[in-house]
C-alpha positions as semicolon CSV with decimal commas, in nm:
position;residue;x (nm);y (nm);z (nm)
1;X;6,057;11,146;-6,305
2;X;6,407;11,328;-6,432
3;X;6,586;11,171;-6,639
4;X;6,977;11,118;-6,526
5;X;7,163;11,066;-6,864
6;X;7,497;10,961;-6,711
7;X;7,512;10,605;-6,805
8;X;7,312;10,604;-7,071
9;X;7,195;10,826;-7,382
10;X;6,804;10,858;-7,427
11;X;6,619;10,942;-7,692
12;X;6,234;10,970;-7,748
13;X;6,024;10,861;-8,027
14;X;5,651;11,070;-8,061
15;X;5,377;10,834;-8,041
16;X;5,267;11,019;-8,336
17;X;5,594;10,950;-8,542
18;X;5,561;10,774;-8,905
19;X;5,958;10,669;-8,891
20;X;6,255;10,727;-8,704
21;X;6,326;11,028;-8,824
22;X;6,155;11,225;-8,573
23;X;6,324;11,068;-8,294
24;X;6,402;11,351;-8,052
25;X;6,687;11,423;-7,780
26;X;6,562;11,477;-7,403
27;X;6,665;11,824;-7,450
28;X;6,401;11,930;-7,749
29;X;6,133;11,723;-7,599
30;X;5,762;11,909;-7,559
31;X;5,539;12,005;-7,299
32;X;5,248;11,752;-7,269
33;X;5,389;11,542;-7,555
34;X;5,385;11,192;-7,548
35;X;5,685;10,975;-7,625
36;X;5,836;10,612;-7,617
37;X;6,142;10,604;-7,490
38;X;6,475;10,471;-7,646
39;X;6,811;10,345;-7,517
40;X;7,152;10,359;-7,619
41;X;7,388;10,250;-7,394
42;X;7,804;10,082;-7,355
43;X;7,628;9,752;-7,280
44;X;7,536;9,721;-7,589
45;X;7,173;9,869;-7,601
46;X;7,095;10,088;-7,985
47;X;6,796;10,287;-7,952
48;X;6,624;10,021;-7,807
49;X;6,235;10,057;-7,761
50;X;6,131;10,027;-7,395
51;X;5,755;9,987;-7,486
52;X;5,689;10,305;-7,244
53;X;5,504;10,567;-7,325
54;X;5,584;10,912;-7,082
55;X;5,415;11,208;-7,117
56;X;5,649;11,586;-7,058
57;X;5,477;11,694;-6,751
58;X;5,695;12,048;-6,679
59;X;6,121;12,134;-6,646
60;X;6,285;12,153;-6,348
61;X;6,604;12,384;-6,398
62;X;6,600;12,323;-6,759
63;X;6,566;11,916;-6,707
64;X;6,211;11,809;-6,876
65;X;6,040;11,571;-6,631
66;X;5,808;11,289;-6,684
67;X;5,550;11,144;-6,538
68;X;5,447;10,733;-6,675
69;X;5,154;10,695;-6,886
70;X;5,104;10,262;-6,971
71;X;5,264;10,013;-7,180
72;X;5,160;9,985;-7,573
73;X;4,914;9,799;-7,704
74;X;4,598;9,832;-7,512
75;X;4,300;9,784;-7,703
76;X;3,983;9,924;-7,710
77;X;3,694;9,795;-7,917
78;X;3,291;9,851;-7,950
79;X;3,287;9,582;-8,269
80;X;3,546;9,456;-8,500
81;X;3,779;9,779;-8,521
82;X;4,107;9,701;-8,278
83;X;4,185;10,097;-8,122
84;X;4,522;10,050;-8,009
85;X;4,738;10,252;-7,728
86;X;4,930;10,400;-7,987
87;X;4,585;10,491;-8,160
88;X;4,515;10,662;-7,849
89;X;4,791;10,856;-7,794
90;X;4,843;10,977;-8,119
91;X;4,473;11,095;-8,119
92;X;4,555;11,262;-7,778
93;X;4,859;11,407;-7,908
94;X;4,629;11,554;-8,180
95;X;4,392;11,652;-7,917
96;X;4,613;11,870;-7,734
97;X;4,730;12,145;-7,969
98;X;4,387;12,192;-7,983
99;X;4,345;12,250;-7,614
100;X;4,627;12,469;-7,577
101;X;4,447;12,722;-7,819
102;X;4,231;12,776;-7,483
103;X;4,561;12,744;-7,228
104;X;4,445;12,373;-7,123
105;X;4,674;12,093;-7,006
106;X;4,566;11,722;-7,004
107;X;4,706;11,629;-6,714
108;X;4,494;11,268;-6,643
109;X;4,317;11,051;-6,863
110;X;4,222;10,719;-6,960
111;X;3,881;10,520;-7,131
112;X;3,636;10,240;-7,187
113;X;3,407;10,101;-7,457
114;X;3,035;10,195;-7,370
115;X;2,835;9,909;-7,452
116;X;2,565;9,960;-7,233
117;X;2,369;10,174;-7,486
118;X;2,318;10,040;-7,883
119;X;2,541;10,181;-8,060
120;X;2,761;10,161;-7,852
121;X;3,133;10,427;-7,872
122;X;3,457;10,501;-7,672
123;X;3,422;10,737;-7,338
124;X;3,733;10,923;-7,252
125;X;3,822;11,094;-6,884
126;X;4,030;11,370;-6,908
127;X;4,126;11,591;-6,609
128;X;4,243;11,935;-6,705
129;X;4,474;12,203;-6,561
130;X;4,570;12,534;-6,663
131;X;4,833;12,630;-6,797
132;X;4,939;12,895;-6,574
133;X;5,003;12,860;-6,210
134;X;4,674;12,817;-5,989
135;X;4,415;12,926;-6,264
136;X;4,102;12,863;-6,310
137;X;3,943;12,578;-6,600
138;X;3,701;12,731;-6,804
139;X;3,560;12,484;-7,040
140;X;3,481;12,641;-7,373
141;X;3,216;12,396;-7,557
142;X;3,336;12,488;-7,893
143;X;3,698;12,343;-7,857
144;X;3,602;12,040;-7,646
145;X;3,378;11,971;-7,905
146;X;3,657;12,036;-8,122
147;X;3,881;11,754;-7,929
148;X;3,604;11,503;-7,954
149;X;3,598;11,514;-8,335
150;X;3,997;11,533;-8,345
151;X;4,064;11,221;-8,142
152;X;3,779;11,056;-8,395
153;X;3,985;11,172;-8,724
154;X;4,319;11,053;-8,582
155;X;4,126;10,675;-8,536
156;X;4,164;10,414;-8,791
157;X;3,944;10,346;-9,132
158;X;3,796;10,047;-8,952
159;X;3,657;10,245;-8,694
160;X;3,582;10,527;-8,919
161;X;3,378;10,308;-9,149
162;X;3,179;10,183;-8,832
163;X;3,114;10,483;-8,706
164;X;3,000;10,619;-9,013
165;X;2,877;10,370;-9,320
166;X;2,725;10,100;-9,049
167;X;2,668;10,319;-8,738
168;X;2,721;10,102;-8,536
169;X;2,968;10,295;-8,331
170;X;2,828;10,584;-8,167
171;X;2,972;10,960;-8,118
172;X;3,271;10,957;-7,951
173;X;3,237;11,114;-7,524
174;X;3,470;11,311;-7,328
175;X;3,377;11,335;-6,987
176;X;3,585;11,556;-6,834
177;X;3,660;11,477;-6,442
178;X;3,754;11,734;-6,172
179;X;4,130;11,793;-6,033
180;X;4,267;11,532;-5,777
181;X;4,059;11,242;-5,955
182;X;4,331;11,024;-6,076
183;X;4,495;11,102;-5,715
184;X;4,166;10,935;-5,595
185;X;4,237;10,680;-5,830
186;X;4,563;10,593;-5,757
187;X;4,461;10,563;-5,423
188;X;4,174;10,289;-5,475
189;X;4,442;10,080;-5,628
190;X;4,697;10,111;-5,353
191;X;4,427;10,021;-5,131
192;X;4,361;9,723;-5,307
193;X;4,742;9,617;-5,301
194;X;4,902;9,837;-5,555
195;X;5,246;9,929;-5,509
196;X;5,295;10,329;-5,498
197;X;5,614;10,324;-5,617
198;X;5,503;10,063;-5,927
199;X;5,125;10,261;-5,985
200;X;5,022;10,353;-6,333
201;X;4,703;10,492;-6,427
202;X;4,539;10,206;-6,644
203;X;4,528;10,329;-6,994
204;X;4,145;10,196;-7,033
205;X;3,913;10,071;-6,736
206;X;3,693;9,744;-6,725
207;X;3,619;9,709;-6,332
208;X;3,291;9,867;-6,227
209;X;3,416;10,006;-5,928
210;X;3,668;10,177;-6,079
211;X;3,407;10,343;-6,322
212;X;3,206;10,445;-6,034
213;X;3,468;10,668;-5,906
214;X;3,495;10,807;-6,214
215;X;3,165;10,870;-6,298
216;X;3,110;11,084;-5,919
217;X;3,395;11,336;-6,064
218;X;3,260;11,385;-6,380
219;X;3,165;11,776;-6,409
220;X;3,046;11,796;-6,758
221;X;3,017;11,580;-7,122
222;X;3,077;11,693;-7,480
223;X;3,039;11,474;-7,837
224;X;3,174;11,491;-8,151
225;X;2,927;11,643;-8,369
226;X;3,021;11,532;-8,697
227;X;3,105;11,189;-8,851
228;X;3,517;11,137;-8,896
229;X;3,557;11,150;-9,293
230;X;3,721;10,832;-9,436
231;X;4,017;11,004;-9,698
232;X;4,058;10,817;-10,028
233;X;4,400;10,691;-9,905
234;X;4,279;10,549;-9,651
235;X;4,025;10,374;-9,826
236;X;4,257;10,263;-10,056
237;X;4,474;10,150;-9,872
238;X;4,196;9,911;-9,658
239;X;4,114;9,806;-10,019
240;X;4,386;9,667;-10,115
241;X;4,461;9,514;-9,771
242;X;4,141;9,354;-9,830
243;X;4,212;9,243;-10,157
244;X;4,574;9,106;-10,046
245;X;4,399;8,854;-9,822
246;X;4,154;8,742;-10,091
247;X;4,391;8,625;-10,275
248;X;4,578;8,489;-9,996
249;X;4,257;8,317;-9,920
250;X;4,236;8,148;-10,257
């Protein structure tokens, strides 16, 4: 999608942001960043969230275009950590400065809790592209690696603390898929009644099927190798959470 800012005045907030300082106008948005998406508008509309998230997929004459990545708030969860969209992103946004180092685009993804082995941990599809016109991927095993144990920093304490201090969350997967799978995807779903003009790639996958047409695209696997450290503000800061509803509590 283009963006057509005629009647209205857009804006986009990284997933990654801390505060709305780092909103951004559509003409200094990124290459395969992810943003929400704000309006301003004569009706009456300031900056208002649309709950969106678009990824920058390439420019046409100068014009970034988009393609439509989910909603917000999809959860994933192996045992009491809550891994939210914006969780996901933000670790994906993390993800991909380091694949550019190798000239790698994500250009597909999504994920599900594996709990089919104990412990169980998070499996992420990711279909890659080059960055230059009709090149070739070459996976280097260093720097998936690499992305593996990113997108585990960028998680939350809780799920830091379960994947380290209790393992009981296993080693984060990336299962990379080959080119045309989400195509295939999106094509399942419209032959199970999805609109075309209303698809969007599911953020995380439950349905079996779905899986299974996953898992025959899958070329290769990495893991994170290392165990995400917990920093001492983040452990602080759980602390005290903690603390606050203890006394709440009493």
């Amino acid at each position: 999608y283009t963006f057509i800012p005629s009647m209205s005045y857009f804006e986009f907030l990284p997933v990654d942001a801390r505060d709305n300082n780092e909103i951004v106008d559509l003409v200094n948005v990124k290459l395969g960043c992810f943003y929400e998406v704000l309006v301003t508008n004569h009706f009456g509309l300031y900056r208002y969230r649309m709950g969106d998230i678009l990824q920058v997929t390439g420019f046409y004459n100068g014009a970034p275009q988009f393609r439509f990545v989910s909603r917000k708030n999809i959860v994933l969860s192996i045992q009491m950590e809550a891994t939210t969209e914006e969780d996901l992103l933000m670790a994906l946004n993390h993800a991909r400065i380091v694949l550019e180092s190798s000239g790698l685009m994500l250009m597909g993804f999504t994920c599900y809790s594996d709990v089919s082995s104990v412990p169980g941990h998070y499996v992420l599809y990711w279909e890659l592209k080059t960055k230059t016109i009709n090149g070739i991927v070459k996976l280097d095993n260093k720097v998936m690696v690499e992305c593996c144990c990113v997108v585990e920093d960028s998680f939350n304490v809780i799920y830091k603390r379960f994947r380290s201090k209790c393992d009981s969350i296993g080693a984060l997967e990336i299962r990379v898929v080959q080119q045309g799978t989400f195509d295939s995807l999106m094509e399942y779903f419209i032959s199970k009644g999805a609109s075309p003009s209303q698809y969007k790639t599911p953020l995380s996958i439950n349905s079996p099927e779905v899986l299974a047409i996953l898992e025959e695209k899958v070329l290769t696997r990495f893991f994170s190798n290392k165990i995400p450290p917990i920093l001492v503000d983040e452990g602080n800061n759980d602390g005290s959470q903690d603390a606050a509803n203890r006394r709440k509590s009493n």
